[in-house]
C-alpha positions in Angstrom: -8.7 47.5 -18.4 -9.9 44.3 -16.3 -8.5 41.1 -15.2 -9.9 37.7 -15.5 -8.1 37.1 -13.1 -5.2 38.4 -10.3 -3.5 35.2 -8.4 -1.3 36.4 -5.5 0.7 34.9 -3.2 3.8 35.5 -0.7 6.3 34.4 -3.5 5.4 33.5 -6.9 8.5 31.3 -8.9 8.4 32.4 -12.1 11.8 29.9 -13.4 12.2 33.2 -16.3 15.5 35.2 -15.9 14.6 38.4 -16.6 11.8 38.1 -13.3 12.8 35.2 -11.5 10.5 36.0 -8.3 6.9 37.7 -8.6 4.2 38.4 -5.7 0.9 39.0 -8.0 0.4 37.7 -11.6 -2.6 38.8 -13.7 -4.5 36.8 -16.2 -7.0 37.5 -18.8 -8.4 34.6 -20.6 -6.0 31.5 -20.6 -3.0 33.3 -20.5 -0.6 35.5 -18.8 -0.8 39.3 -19.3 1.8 40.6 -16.7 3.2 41.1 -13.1 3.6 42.7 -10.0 4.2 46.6 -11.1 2.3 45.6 -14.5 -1.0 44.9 -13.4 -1.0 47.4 -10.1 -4.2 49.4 -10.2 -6.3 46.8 -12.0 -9.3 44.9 -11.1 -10.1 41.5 -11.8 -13.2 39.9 -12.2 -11.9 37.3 -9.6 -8.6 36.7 -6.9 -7.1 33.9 -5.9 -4.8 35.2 -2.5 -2.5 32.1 -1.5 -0.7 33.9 1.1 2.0 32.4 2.3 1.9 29.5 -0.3 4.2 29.7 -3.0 3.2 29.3 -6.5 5.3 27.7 -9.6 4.5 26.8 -13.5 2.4 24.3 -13.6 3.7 20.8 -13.2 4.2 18.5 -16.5 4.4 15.0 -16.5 6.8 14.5 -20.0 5.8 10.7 -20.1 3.1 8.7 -18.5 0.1 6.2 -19.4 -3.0 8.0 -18.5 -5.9 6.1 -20.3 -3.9 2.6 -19.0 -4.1 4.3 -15.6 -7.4 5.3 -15.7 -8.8 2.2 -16.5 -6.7 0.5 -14.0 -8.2 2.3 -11.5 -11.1 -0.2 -11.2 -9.1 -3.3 -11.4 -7.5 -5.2 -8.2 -4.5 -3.0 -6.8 -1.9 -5.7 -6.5 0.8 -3.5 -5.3 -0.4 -3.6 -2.2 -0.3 -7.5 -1.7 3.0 -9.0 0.1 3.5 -12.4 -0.3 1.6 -14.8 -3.3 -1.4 -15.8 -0.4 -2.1 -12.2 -0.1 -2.5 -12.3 -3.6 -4.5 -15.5 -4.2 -6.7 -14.2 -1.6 -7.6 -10.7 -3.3 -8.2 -12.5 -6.5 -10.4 -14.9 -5.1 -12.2 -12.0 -3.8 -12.8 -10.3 -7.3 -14.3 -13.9 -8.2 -16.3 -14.0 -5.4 -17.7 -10.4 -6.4 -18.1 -11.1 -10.5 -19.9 -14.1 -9.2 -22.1 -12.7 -7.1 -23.1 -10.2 -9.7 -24.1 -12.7 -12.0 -21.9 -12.1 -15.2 -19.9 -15.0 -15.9 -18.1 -13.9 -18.8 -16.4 -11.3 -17.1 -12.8 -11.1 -17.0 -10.5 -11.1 -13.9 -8.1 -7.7 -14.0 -5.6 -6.6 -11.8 -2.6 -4.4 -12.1 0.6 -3.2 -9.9 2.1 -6.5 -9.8 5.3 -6.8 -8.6 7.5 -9.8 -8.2 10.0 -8.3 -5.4 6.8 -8.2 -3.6 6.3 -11.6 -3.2 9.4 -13.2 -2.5 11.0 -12.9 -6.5 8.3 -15.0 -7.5 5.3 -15.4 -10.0 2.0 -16.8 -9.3 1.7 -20.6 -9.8 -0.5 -21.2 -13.0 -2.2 -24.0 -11.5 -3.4 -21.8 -8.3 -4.7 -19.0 -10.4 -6.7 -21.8 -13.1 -8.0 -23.3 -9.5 -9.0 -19.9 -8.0 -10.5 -18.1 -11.6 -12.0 -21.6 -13.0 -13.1 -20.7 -16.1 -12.9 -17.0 -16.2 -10.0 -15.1 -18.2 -7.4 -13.4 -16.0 -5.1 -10.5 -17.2 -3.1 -9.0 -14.6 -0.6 -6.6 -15.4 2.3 -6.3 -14.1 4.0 -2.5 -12.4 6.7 -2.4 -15.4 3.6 -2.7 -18.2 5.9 -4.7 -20.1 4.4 -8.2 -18.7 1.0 -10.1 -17.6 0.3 -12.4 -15.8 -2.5 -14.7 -17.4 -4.4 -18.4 -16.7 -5.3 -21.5 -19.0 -8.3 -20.1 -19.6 -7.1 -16.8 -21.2 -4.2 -18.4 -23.1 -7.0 -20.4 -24.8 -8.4 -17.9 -25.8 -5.4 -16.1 -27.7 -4.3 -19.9 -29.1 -1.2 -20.3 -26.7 -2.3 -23.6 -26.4 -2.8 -24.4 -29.8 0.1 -26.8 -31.3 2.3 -24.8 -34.1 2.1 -21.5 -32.1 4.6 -19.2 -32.3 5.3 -16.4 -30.5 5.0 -12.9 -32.0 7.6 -10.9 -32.9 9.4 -9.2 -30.3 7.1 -11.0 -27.3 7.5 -14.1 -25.6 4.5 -16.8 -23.8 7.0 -18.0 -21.4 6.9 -22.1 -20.4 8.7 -23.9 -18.3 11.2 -27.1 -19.2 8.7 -29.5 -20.6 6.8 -26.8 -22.8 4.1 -25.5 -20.8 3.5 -21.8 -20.3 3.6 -20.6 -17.1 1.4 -18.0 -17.1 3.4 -15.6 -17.5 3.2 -13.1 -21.2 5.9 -10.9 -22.0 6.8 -7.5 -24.0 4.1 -7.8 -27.4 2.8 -10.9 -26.5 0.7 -9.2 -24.5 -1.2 -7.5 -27.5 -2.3 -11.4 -28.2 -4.6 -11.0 -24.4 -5.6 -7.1 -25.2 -6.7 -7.9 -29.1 -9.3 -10.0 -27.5 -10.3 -6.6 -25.1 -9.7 -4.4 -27.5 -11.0 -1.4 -28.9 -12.4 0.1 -25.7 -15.4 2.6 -26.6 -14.8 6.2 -26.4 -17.3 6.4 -23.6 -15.1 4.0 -21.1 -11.8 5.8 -22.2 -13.4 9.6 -21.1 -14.6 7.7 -18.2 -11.0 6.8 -17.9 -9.3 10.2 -18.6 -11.8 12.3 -16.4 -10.8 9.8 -13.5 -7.1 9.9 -14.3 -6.5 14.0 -15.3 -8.9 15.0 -11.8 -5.7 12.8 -9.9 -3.3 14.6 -12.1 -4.7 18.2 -10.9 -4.5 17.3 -7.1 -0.8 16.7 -7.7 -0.5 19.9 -10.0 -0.1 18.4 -13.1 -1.4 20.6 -15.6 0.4 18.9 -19.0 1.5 15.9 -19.7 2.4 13.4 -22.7 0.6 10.5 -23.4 3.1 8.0 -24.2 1.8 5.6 -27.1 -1.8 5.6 -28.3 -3.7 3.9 -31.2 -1.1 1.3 -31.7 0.6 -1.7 -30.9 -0.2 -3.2 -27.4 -0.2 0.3 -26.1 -2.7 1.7 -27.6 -6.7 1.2 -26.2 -8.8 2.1 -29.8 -8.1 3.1 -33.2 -9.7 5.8 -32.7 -8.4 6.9 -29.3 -7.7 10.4 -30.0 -11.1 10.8 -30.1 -11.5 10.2 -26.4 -9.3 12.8 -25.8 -11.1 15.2 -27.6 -14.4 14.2 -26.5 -13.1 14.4 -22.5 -11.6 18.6 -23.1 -15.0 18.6 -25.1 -17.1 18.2 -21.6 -14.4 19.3 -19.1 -13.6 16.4 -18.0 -9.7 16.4 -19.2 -8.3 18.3 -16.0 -4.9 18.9 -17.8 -3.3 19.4 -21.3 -2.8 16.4 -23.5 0.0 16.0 -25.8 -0.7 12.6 -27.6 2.8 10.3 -29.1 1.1 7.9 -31.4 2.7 4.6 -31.1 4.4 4.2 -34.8 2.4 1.5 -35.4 -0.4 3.5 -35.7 1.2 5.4 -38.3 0.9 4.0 -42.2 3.0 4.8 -45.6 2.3 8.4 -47.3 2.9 9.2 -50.5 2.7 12.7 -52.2 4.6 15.1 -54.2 8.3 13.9 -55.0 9.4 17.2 -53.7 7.8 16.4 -50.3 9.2 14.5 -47.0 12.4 15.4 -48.1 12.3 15.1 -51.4 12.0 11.4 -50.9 8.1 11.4 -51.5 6.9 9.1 -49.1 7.2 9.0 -45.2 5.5 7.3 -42.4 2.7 9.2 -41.1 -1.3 9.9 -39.9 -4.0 10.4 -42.8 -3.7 13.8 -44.3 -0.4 14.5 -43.2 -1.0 15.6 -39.7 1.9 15.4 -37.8 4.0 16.7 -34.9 2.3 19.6 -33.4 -1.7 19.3 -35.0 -4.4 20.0 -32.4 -4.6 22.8 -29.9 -3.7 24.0 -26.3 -6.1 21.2 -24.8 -5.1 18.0 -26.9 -2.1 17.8 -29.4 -0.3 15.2 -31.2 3.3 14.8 -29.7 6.5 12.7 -30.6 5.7 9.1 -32.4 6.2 6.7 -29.7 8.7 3.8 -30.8 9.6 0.7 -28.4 12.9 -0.7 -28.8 13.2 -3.0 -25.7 11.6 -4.4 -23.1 11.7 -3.5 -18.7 14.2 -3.7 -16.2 12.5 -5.5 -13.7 11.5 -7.8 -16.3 15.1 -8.3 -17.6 13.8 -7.9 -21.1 15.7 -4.4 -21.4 18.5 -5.1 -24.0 21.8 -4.9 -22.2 25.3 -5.4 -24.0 26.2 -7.5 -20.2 24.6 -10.3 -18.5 21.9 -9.4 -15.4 22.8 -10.4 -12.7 22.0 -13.9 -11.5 20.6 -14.7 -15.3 23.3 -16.0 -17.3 23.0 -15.6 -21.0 20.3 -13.4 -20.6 21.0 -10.0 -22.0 17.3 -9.4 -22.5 16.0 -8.0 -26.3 15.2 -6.0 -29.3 11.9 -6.0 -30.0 12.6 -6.2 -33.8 15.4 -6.2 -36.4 17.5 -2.8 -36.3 16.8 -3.0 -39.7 13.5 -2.6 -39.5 13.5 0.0 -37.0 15.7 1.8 -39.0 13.0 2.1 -41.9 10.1 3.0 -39.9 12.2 5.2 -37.9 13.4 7.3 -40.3 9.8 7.4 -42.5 8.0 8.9 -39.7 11.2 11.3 -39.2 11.2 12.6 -42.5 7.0 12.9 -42.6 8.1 15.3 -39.7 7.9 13.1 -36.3 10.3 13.8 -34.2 11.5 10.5 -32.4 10.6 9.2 -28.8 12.4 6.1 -28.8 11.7 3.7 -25.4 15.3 2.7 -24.7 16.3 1.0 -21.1 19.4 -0.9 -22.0 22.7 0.7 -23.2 22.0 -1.7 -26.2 19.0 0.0 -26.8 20.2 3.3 -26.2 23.2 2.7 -28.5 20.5 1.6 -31.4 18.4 5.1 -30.3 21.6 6.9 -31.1 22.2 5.4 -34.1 18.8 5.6 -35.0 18.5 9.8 -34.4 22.0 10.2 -35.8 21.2 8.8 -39.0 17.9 10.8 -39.1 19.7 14.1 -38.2 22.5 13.2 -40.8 20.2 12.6 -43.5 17.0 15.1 -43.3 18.7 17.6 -40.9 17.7 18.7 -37.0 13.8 18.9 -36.3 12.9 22.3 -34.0 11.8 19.7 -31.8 14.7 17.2 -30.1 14.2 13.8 -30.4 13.9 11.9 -27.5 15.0 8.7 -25.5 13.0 7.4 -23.5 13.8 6.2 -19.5 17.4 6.1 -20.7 17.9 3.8 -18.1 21.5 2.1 -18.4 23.5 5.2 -19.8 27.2 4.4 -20.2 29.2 7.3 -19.8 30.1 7.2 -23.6 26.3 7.0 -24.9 25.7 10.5 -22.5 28.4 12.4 -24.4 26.9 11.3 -27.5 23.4 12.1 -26.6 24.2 15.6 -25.7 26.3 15.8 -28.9 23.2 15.1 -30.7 21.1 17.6 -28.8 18.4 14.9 -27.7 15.8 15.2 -24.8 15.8 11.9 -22.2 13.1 10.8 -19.8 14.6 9.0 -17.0 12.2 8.4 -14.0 13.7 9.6 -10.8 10.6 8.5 -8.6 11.4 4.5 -9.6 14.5 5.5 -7.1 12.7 5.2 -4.2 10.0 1.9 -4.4 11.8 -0.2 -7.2 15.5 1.4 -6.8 17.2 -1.7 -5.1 15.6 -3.7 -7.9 17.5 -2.4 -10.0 20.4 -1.9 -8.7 20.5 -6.2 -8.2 19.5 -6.9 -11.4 22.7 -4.6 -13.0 25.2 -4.9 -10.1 27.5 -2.4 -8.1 29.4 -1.3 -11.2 26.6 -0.5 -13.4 24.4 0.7 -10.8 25.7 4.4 -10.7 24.8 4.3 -14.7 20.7 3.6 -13.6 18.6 6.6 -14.5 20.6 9.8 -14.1 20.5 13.3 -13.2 23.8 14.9 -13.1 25.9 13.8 -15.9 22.9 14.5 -18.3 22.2 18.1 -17.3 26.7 18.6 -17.5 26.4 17.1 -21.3 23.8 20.0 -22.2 20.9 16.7 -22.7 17.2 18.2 -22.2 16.4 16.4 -18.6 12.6 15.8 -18.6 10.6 14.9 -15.5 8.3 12.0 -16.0 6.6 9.7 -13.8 5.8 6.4 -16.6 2.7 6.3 -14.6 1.8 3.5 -13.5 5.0 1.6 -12.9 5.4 4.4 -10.6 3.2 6.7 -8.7 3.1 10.5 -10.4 3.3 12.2 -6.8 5.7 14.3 -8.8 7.4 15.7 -5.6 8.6 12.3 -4.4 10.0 12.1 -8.1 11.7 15.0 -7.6 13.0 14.4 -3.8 14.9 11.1 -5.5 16.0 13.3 -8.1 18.0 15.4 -5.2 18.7 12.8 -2.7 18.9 9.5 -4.6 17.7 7.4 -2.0 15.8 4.0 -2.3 13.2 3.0 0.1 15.9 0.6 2.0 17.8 3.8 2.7 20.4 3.0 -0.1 22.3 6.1 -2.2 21.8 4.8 -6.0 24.4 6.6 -7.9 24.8 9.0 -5.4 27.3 11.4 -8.3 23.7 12.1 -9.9 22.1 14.1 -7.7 20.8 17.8 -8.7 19.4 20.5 -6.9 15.8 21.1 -5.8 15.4 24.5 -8.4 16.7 21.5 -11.4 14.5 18.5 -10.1 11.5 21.7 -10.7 13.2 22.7 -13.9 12.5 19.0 -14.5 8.9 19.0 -14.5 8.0 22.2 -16.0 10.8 24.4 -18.4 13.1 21.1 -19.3 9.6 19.2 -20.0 7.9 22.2 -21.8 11.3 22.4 -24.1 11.7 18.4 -24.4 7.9 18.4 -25.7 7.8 21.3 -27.7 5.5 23.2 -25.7 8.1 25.7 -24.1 6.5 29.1 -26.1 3.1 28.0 -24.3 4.2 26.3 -20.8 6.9 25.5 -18.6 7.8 29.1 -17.3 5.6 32.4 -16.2 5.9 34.8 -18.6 3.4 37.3 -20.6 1.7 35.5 -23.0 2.5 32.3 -21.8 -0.7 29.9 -20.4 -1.9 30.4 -16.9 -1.1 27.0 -15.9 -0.2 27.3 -12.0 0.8 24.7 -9.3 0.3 26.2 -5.6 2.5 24.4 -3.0 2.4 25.0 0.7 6.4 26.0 1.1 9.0 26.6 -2.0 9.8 23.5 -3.8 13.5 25.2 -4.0 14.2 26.2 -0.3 12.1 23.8 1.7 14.2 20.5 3.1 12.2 18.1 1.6 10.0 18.5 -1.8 8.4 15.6 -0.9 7.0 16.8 2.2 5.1 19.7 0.7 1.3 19.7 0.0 -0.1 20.5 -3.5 -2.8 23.6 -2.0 -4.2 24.4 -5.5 -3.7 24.0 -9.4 -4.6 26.6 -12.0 -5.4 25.5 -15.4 -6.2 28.1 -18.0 -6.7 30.5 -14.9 -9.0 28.4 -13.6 -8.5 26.2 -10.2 -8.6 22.7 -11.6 -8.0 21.3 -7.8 -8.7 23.6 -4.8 -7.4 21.7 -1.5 -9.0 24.0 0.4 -12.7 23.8 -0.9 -12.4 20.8 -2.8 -13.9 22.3 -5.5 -13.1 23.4 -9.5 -14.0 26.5 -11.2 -16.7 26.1 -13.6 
């Protein structure tokens, strides 16, 4: 017999119990067809010799925004502005350069923005009408859960308009005397993107094959897409398309598992002895659900928003933020009629991937999954809660009574960490975005980056995840902490089982994908995870990022 494929290096984690540690791994096809003693005497049609690297599963990101990413990527980076003239200056610079190239209907975009950056404030409306003119603005800000527009753009979506009203579960905000600011939050923003809105599938590959060639230089070789074709998530009705279209030419560098935001998903009726025998659900045309598509692009969770940011203080908490009285931020909508759209798509078999950042968000996930588990029974899939941001210590025993998978982000520890901790104060602080306590209450801890409120250099994630430091040097909920060999757990077996995908990914094993990320030391014993280089990634059992010749296998 011959290989596809033997990859060797100096140690090889493998994360399976019964052969923890490996030094060669063959491959033929996609996937894994043994180790070490297994494959000795065999030739392959190709080797890959790492030598004193050491190679792991491939990395998964369990929850991040690619295509929003993606087509970020060509707007004006405002994370890197300090200070509001730093900012007024690079958007006068994008005006200057859609001026000069002669297109006066294009919009101004920028994204990153980030009001600690500047001093805790927002950019004047009046200095952003007099810098754009008549030009739309739209710039997003690092949580995704507000903009930041002009006069000109609020026109546009009828803001201005006497009689307006805001949209459920979104806010135009305005100032004393009525006038908006400037400033859209939560679904509001779906007024500014229905007038941008659908991108073609052409700009969204462009987007992907930008984004997923990123995602293999940090050895990311899976990750979940979290909301598409709905709500103001979602980029086209018929985004899935793109994704299909991008594995179709190569140019999706990493396996796609698509959550469909629920609003995307529409009443089914069929046989009274189906969905339970409730006959009707929630669901996609057809009854495709959970699971449909293939190793390259699959449909995930349903994607379901229940609150708003943090940063934003539009997170539903059951106490005040600090320095906002009588602000305990919001539900996006009635429980009520989460509740029924909830448990529809449940029961059509979608498993639930609830974005919850306030304990008054997570208590309503709870409810929400209990009542689903109580009533239809426990999917082979966990439900999930996403961020999980302000657990109490009640809501973790309950969530790992209910078997559910959370997504908090480690890697907002580190640049948006003392944010946080100000906006919930001392005593709440060691509740923000755990590690410890979840893994003790048997909860499914998934790595995730929520690119791009954060970066998705997944080993500064998982450095916070160990030493739960923010940038100013402060420990945030220092109790929390795991160990390196968990924070990689993390991002490839706890992620793998949290998303369904563990009998394909997340461990080395026979029969398992040949999904390989190759760093320069062992993520487990080095000193710092986030000092190590990403040397290669292996998709399929082909490099998808080669550091070394900067190239791909064809």
């Amino acid at each position: 017999m011959r290989l596809d494929l033997i990859l060797r290096a100096t140690e090889i984690i493998t994360l399976d119990a019964t052969r923890p540690r490996a030094t060669a791994v063959g491959v033929i096809g996609d996937r894994i067809v043994g180790f070490d003693e297994e494959i000795a005497g065999l030739d392959a049609e190709r080797t890959l010799d790492f030598g004193d690297a050491c190679v792991t599963p491939g990395l998964i990101d369990a929850h991040c925004h690619t295509a929003w990413w993606g087509l970020g990527l060509a707007a004006i980076d405002l994370s890197r502005a300090r200070g509001l003239d730093e900012l007024y200056a690079l958007i006068a610079a994008e005006v200057e350069r859609l001026d000069a190239a002669g297109d006066p209907d294009a919009w101004v975009h920028g994204t990153g923005f980030n009001q600690a950056h500047h001093g805790d404030r927002f950019p004047e409306i009046d200095r952003l009408d007099a810098l754009t003119g008549g030009r739309p603005l739209y710039l997003r800000h690092t949580s995704g859960h507000a903009s930041i527009t002009n006069t000109a753009t609020l026109r546009l979506v009828g803001a201005l308009e006497p009689g307006f009203e805001n949209p459920v579960g979104g806010v135009v905000v305005r100032d004393g005397e009525g006038r908006p600011t400037g400033l859209v939050e939560e679904a509001a923003q779906g007024l500014v993107q229905a007038l941008l809105l659908p991108y073609s599938t052409e700009r969204l590959v462009e987007a992907l094959d930008a984004a997923t060639s990123r995602y293999a230089a940090q050895g990311i070789t899976s990750f979940s897409e979290a909301g598409v074709g709905g709500g103001w998530i979602g980029h086209s009705p018929i985004e899935v398309a793109a994704y299909q279209a991008a594995a179709e030419r190569g140019r999706l560098h990493a396996r796609a598992q698509l959550m469909p935001a629920i609003d995307a998903l529409r009443p089914l009726t069929a046989h009274a002895a189906d969905f339970h025998r409730e006959g009707s659900g929630a669901g996609l045309d057809l009854g495709i659900r959970f699971g449909f598509g293939d190793d390259a692009v699959r449909f995930g969770h349903v994607k379901v928003f229940l609150d708003g940011s943090l940063l934003g203080a539009t997170a539903a908490v059951t106490e005040d933020y600090c320095g906002h009285d009588h602000n305990t931020g919001y539900l996006l909508d009635e429980p009520a009629v989460y509740r029924e759209r909830a448990l529809g798509a449940y029961r059509a078999g979608w498993p639930l991937a609830l974005h919850a950042i306030g304990d008054a968000a997570i208590d309503l996930a709870l409810d929400l999954i209990e009542e689903a588990q109580e009533r239809y029974g426990r999917l082979a899939v966990p439900c999930r809660i996403e961020h999980f941001g302000i657990a109490r210590p009640d809501q973790v025993e309950r969530a790992g009574r209910l078997a559910v998978a959370v997504t908090p982000q480690a890697g907002f520890i580190g640049p948006i960490g003392d944010q946080m901790a100000d906006r919930v104060g001392p005593d709440r602080a060691p509740w923000l975005y755990r590690g410890r306590s979840v893994i003790d209450a048997g909860i499914v801890l998934a790595g995730s980056s929520d690119l791009p409120v954060a970066d998705n250099d997944l080993r500064r994630g998982m450095q916070a995840a160990v030493d739960r430091r923010t940038d100013s040097g402060a420990l945030l909920g220092p109790d929390e902490a795991i160990t390196p060999e968990e924070a990689l757990r993390t991002h490839t077996e706890w992620a793998a089982r949290a998303t369904g995908r563990i009998a394909d990914v997340g461990t080395l094993e026979r029969g398992k994908l040949a999904d390989f990320a190759v760093f320069s030391a062992s993520p487990v014993d080095a000193p710092r995870i986030a000092d190590l280089a990403i040397v290669a990634t292996v998709l399929g059992g082909r490099l998808s990022y080669d550091s070394r010749t900067t190239r791909k296998d064809a």
